[in-house]
N, CA, C and O atoms as a Maestro MAE file, in Angstrom:
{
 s_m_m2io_version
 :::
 2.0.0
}

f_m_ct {
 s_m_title
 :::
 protein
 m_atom[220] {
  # First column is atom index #
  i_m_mmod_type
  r_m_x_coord
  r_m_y_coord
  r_m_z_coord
  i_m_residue_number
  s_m_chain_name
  s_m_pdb_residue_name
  s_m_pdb_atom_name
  i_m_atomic_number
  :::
  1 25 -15.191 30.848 -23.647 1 A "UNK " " N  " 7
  2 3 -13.904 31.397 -23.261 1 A "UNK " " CA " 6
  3 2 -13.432 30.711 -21.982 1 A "UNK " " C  " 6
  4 15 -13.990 30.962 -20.914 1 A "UNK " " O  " 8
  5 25 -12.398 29.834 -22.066 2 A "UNK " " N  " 7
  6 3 -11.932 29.224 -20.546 2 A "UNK " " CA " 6
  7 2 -11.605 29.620 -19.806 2 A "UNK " " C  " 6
  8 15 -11.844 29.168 -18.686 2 A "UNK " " O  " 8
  9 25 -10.570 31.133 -20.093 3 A "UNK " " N  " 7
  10 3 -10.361 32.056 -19.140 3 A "UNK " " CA " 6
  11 2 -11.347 32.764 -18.151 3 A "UNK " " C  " 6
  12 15 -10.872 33.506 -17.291 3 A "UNK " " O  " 8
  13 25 -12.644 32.577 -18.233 4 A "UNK " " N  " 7
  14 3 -13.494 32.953 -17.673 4 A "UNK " " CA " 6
  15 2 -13.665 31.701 -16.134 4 A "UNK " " C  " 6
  16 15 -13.909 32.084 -14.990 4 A "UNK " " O  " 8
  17 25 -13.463 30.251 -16.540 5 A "UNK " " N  " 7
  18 3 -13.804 29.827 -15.831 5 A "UNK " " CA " 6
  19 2 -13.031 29.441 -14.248 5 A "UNK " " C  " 6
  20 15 -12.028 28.727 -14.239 5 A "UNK " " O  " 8
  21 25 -13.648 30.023 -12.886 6 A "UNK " " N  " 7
  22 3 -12.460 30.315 -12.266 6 A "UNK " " CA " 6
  23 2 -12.028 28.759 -11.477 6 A "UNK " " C  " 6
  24 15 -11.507 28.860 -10.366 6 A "UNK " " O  " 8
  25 25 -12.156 27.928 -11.815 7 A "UNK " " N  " 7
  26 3 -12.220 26.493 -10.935 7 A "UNK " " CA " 6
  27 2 -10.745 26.501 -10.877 7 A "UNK " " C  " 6
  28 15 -10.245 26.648 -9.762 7 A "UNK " " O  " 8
  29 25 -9.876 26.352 -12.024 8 A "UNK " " N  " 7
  30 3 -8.157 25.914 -12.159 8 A "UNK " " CA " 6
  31 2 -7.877 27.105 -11.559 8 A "UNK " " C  " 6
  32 15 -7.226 27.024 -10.517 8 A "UNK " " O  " 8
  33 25 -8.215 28.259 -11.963 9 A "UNK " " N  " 7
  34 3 -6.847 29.217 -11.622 9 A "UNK " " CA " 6
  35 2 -7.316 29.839 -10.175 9 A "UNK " " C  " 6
  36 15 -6.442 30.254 -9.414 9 A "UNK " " O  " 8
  37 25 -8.652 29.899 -9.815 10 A "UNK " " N  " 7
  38 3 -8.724 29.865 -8.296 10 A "UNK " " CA " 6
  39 2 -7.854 28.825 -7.531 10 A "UNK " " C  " 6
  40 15 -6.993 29.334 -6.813 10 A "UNK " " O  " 8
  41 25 -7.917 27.428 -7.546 11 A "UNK " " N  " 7
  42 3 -7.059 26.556 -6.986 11 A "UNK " " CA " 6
  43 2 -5.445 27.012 -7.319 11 A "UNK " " C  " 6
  44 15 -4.686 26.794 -6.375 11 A "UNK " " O  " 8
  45 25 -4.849 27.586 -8.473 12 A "UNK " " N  " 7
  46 3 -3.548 27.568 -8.575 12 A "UNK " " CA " 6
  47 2 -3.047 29.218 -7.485 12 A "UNK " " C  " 6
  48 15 -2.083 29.382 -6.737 12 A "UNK " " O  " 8
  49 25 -4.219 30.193 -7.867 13 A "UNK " " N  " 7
  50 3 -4.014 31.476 -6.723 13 A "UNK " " CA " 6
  51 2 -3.817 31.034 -5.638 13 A "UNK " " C  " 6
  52 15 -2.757 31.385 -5.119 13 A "UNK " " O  " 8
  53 25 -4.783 30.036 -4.792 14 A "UNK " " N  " 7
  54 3 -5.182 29.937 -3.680 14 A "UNK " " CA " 6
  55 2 -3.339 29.429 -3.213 14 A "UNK " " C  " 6
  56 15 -2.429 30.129 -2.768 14 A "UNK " " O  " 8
  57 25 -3.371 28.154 -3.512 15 A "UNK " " N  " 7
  58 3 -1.874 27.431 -3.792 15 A "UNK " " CA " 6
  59 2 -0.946 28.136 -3.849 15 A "UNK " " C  " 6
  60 15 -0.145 27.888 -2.948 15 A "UNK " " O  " 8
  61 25 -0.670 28.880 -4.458 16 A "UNK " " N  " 7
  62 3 0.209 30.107 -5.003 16 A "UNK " " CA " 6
  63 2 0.583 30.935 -3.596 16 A "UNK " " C  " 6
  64 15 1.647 31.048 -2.987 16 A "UNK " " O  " 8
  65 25 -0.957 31.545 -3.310 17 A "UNK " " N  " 7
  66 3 -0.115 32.350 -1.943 17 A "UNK " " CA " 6
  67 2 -0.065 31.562 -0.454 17 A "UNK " " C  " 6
  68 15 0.261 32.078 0.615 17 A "UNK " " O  " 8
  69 25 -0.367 30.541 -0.621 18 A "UNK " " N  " 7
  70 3 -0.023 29.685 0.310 18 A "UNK " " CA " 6
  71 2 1.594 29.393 0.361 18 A "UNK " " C  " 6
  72 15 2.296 29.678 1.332 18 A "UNK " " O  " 8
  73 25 1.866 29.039 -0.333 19 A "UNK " " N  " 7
  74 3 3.387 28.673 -0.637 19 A "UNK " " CA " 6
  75 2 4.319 29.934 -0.299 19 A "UNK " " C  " 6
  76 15 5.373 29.887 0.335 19 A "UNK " " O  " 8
  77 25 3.748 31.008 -0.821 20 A "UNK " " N  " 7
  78 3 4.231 32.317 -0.828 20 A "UNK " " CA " 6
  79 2 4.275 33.251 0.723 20 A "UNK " " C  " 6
  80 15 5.100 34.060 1.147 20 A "UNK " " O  " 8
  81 25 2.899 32.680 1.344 21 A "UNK " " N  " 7
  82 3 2.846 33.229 2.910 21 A "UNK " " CA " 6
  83 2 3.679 32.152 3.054 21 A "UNK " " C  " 6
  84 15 4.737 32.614 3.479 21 A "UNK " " O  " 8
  85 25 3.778 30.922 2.925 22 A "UNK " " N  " 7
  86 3 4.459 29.916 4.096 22 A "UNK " " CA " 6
  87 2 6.241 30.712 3.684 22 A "UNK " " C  " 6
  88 15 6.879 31.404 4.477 22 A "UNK " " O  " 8
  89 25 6.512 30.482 2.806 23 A "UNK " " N  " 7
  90 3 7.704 30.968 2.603 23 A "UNK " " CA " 6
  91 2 8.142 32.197 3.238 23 A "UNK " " C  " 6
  92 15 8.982 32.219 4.137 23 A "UNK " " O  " 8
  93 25 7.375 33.550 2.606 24 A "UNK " " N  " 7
  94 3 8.191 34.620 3.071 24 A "UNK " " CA " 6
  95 2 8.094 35.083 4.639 24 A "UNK " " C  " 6
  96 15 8.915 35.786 5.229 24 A "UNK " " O  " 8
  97 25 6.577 34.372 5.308 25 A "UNK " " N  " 7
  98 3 7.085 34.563 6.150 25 A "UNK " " CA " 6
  99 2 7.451 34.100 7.378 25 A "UNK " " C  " 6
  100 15 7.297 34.576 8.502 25 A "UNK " " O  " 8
  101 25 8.095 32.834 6.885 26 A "UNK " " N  " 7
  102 3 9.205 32.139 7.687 26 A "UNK " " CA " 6
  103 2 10.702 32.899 7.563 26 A "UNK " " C  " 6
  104 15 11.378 33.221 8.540 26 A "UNK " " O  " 8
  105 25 11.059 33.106 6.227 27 A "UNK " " N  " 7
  106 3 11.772 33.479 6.372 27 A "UNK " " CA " 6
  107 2 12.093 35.281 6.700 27 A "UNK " " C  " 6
  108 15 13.182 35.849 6.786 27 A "UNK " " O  " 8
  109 25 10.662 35.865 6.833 28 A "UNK " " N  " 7
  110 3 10.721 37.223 7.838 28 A "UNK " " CA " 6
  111 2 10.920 36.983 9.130 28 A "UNK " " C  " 6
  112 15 11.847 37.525 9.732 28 A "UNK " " O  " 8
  113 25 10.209 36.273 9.620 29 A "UNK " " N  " 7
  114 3 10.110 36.062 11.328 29 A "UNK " " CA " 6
  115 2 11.131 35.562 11.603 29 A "UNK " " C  " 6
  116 15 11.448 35.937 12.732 29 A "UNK " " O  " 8
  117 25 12.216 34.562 10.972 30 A "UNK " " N  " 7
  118 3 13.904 34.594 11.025 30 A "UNK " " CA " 6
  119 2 14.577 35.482 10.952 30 A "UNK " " C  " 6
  120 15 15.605 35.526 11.628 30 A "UNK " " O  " 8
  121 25 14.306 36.257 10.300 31 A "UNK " " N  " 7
  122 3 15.159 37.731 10.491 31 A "UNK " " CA " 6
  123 2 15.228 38.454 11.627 31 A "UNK " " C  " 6
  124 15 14.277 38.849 12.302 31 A "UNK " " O  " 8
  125 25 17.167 38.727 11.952 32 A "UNK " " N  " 7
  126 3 17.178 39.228 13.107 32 A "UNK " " CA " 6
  127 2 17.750 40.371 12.624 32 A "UNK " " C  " 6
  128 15 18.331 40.499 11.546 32 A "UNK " " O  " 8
  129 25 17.534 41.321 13.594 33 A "UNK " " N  " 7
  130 3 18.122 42.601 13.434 33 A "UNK " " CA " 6
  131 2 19.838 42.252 14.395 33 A "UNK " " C  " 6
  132 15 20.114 41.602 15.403 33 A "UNK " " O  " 8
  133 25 20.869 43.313 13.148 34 A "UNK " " N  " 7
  134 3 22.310 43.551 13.556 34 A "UNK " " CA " 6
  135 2 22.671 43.710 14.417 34 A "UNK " " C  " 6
  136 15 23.691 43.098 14.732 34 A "UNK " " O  " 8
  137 25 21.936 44.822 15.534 35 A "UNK " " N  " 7
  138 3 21.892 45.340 17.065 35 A "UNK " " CA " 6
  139 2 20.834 45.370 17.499 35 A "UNK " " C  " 6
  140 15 19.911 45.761 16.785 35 A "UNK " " O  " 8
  141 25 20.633 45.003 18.696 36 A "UNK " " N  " 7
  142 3 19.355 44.826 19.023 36 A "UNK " " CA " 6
  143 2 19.234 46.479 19.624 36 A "UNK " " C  " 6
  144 15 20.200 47.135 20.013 36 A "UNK " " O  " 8
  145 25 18.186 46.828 19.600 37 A "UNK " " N  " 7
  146 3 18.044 47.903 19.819 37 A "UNK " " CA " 6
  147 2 17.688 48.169 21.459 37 A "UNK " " C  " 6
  148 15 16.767 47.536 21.974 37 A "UNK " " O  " 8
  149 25 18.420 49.077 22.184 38 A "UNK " " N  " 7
  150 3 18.651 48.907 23.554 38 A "UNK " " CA " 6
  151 2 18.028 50.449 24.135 38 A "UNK " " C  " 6
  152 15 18.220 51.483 23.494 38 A "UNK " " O  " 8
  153 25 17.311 50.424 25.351 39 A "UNK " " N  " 7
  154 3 17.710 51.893 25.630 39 A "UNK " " CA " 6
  155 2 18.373 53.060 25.621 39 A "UNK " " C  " 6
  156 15 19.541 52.785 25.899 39 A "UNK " " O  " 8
  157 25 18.265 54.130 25.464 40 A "UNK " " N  " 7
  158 3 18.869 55.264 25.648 40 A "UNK " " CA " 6
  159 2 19.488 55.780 27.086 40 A "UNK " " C  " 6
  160 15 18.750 55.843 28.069 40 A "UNK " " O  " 8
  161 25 20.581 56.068 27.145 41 A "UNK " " N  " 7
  162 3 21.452 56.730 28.412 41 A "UNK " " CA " 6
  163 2 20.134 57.428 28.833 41 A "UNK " " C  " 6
  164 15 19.411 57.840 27.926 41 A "UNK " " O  " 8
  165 25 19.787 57.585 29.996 42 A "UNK " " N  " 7
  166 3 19.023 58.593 30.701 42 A "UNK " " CA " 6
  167 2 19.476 59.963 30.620 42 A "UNK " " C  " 6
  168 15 18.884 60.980 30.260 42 A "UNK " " O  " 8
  169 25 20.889 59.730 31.117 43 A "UNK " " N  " 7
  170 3 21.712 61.176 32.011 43 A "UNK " " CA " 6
  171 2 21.413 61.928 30.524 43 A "UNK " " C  " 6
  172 15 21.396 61.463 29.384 43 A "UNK " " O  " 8
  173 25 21.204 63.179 30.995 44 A "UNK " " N  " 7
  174 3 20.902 64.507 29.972 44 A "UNK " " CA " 6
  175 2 22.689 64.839 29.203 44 A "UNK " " C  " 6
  176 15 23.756 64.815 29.818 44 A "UNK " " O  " 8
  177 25 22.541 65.032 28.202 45 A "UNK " " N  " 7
  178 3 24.366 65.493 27.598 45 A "UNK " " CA " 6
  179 2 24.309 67.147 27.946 45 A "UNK " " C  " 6
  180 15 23.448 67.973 27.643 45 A "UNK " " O  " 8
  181 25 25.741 67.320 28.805 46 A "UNK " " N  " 7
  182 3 25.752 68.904 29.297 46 A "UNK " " CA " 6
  183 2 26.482 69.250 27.894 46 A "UNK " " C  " 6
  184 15 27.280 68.575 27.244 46 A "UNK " " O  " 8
  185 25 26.095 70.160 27.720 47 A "UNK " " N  " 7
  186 3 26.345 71.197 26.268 47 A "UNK " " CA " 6
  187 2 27.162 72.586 26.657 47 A "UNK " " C  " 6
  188 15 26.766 73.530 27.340 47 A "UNK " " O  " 8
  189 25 28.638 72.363 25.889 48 A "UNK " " N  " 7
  190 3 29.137 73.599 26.373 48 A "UNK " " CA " 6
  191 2 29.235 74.391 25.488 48 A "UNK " " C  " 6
  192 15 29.224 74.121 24.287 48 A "UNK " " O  " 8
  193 25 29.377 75.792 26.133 49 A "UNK " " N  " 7
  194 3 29.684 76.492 24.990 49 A "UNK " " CA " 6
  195 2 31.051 77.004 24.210 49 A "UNK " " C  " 6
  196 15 32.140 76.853 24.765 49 A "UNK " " O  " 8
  197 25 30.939 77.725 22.668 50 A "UNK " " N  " 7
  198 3 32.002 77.204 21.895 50 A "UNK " " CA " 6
  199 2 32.796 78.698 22.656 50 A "UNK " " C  " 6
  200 15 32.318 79.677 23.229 50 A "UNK " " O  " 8
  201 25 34.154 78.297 22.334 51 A "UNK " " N  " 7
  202 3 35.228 79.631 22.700 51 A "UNK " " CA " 6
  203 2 35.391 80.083 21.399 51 A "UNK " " C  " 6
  204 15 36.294 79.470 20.830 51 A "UNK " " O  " 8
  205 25 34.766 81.064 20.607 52 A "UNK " " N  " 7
  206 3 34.727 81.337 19.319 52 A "UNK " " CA " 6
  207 2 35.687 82.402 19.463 52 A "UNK " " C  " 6
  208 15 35.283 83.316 20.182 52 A "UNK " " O  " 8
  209 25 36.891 82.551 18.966 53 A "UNK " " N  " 7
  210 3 38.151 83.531 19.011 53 A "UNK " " CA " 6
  211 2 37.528 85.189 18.648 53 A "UNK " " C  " 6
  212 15 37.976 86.217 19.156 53 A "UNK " " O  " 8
  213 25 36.465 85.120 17.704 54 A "UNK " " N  " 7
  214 3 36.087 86.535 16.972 54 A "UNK " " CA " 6
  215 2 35.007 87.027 17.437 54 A "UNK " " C  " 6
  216 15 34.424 87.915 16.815 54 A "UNK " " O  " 8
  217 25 34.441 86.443 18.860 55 A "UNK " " N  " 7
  218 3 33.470 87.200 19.247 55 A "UNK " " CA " 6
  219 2 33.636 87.704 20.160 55 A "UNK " " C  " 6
  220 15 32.772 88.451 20.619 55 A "UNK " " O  " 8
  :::
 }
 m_bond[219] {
  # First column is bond index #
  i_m_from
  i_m_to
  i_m_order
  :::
  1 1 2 1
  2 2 3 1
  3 3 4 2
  4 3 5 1
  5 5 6 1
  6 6 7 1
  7 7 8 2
  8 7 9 1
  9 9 10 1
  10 10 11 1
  11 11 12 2
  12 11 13 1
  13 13 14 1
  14 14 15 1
  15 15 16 2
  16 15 17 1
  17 17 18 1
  18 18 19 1
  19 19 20 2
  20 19 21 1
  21 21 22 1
  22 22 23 1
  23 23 24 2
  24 23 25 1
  25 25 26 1
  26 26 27 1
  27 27 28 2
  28 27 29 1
  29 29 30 1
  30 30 31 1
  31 31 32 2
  32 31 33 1
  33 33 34 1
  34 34 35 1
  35 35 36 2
  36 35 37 1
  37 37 38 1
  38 38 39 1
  39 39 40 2
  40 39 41 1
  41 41 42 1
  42 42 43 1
  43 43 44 2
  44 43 45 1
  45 45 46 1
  46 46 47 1
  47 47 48 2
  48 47 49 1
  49 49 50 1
  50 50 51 1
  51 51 52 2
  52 51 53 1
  53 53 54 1
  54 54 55 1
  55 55 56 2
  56 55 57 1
  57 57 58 1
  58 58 59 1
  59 59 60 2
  60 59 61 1
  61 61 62 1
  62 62 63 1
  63 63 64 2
  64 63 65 1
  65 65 66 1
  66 66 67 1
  67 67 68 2
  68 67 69 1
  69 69 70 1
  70 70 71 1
  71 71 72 2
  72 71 73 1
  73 73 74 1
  74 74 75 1
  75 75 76 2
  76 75 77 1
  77 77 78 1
  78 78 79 1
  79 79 80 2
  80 79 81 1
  81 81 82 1
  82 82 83 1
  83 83 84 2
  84 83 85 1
  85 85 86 1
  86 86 87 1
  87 87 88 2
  88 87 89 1
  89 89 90 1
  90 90 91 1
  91 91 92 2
  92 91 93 1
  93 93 94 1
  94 94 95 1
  95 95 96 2
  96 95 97 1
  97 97 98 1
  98 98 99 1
  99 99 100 2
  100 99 101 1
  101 101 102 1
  102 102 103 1
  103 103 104 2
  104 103 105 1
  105 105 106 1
  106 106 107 1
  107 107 108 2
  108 107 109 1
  109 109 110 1
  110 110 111 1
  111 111 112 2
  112 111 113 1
  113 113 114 1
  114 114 115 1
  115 115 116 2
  116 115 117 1
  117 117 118 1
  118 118 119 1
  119 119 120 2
  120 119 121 1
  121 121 122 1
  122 122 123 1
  123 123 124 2
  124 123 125 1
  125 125 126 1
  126 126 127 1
  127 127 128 2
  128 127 129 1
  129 129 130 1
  130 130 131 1
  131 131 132 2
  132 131 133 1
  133 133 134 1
  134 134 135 1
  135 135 136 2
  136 135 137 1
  137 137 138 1
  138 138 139 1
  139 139 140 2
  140 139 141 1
  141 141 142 1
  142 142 143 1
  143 143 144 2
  144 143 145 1
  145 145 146 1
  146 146 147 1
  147 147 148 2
  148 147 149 1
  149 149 150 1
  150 150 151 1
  151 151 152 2
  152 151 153 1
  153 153 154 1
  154 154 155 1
  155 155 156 2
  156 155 157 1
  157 157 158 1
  158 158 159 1
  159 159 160 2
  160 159 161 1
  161 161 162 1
  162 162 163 1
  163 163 164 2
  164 163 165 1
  165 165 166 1
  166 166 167 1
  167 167 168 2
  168 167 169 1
  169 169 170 1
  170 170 171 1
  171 171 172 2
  172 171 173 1
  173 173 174 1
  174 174 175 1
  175 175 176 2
  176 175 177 1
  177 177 178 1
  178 178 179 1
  179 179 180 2
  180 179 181 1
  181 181 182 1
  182 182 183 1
  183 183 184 2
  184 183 185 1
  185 185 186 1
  186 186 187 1
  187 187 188 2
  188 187 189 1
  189 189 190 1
  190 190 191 1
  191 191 192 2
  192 191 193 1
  193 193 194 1
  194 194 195 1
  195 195 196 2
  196 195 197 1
  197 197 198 1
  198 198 199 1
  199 199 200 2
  200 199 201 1
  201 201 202 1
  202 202 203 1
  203 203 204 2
  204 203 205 1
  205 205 206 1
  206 206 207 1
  207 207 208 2
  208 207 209 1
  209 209 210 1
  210 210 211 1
  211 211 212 2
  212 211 213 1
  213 213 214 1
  214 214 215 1
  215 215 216 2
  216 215 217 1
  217 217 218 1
  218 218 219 1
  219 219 220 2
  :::
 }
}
C-alpha cells in the first residue's frame, strides 16, 4: 500500500505549511488595526439625575 509510505507526503506536509506559515503570517503581522487603540479619559463622567415629570 503506498499510502502508507510517509517519505513523499511528509516532504509535501512539511512544504505545505511552510508556504502556509510564510504566507499567512506575513500577511497577519501587516495587518493594521482602523484605530489604534488609545487610552481612556481619566476624569470620572458626573451622572445626573433624570427630572422624571411623574415622580
Amino acid at each position: 500500500m503506498p499510502q502508507l509510505n510517509p517519505t513523499p507526503w511528509f516532504a509535501i506536509l512539511i512544504i505545505t505549511w511552510l508556504v502556509l506559515i510564510t504566507v499567512v503570517f506575513s500577511s497577519v503581522l501587516m495587518f493594521t488595526f482602523p484605530n489604534d487603540p488609545s487610552l481612556l479619559d481619566t476624569n470620572p463622567i458626573l451622572a445626573e439625575p433624570w427630572n422624571w415629570p411623574w415622580f
